[in-house]
C-alpha positions as CSV (number, residue, x, y, z in Angstrom):
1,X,-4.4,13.7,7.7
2,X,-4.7,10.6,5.9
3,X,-1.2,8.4,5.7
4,X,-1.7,8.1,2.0
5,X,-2.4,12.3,1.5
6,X,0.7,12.9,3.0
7,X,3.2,12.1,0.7
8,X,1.3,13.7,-2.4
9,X,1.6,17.4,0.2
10,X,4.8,19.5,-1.5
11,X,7.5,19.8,0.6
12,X,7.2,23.4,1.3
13,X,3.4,22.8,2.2
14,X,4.1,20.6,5.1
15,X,7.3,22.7,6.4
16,X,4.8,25.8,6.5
17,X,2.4,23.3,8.3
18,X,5.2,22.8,10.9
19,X,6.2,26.3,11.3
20,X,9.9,26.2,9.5
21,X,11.5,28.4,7.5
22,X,13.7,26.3,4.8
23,X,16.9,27.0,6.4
24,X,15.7,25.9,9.9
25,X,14.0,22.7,8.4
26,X,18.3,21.9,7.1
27,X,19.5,22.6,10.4
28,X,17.3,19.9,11.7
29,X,18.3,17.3,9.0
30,X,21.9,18.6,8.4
31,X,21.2,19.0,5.0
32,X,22.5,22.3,3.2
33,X,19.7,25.0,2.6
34,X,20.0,25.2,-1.1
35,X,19.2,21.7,-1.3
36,X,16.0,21.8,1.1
37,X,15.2,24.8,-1.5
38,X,15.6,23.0,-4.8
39,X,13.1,20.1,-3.5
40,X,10.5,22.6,-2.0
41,X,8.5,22.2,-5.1
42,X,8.5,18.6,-5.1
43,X,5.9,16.3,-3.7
44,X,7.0,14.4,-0.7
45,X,6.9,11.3,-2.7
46,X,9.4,12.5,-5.3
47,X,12.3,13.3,-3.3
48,X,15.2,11.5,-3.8
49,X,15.4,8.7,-0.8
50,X,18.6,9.7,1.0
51,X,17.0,13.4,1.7
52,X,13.5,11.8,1.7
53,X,14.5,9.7,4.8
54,X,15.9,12.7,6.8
55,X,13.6,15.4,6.3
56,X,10.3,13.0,6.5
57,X,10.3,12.4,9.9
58,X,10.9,16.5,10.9
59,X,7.6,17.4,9.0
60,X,5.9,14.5,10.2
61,X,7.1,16.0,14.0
62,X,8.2,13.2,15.0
């Protein structure tokens, strides 16, 4: 994947790419699950940056 396609991918494209469900993915980031779900929708590129920086590097697997 292209470093350039990967932030126009929706969020919940790239946590089905990694095998998460939406409430694992928060467990990961310590994040609540209702706020991983509200941003599933989004691109990558328009989360808000303090969630953007922790759940970036989970669905990059890193």
């Amino acid at each position: 994947m292209f470093p350039w396609s990967f932030g126009n991918k929706t969020v919940k494209e790239l946590r089905k790419r990694q095998g998460l469900t939406a409430r694992e993915l928060a467990m990961i980031a310590k994040v609540n699950s209702p706020i991983i779900k509200k941003v599933d929708d989004f691109k990558l590129k328009n989360v808000p940056e303090p969630l953007k920086s922790r759940i970036e590097p989970v669905l990059k697997g890193r």
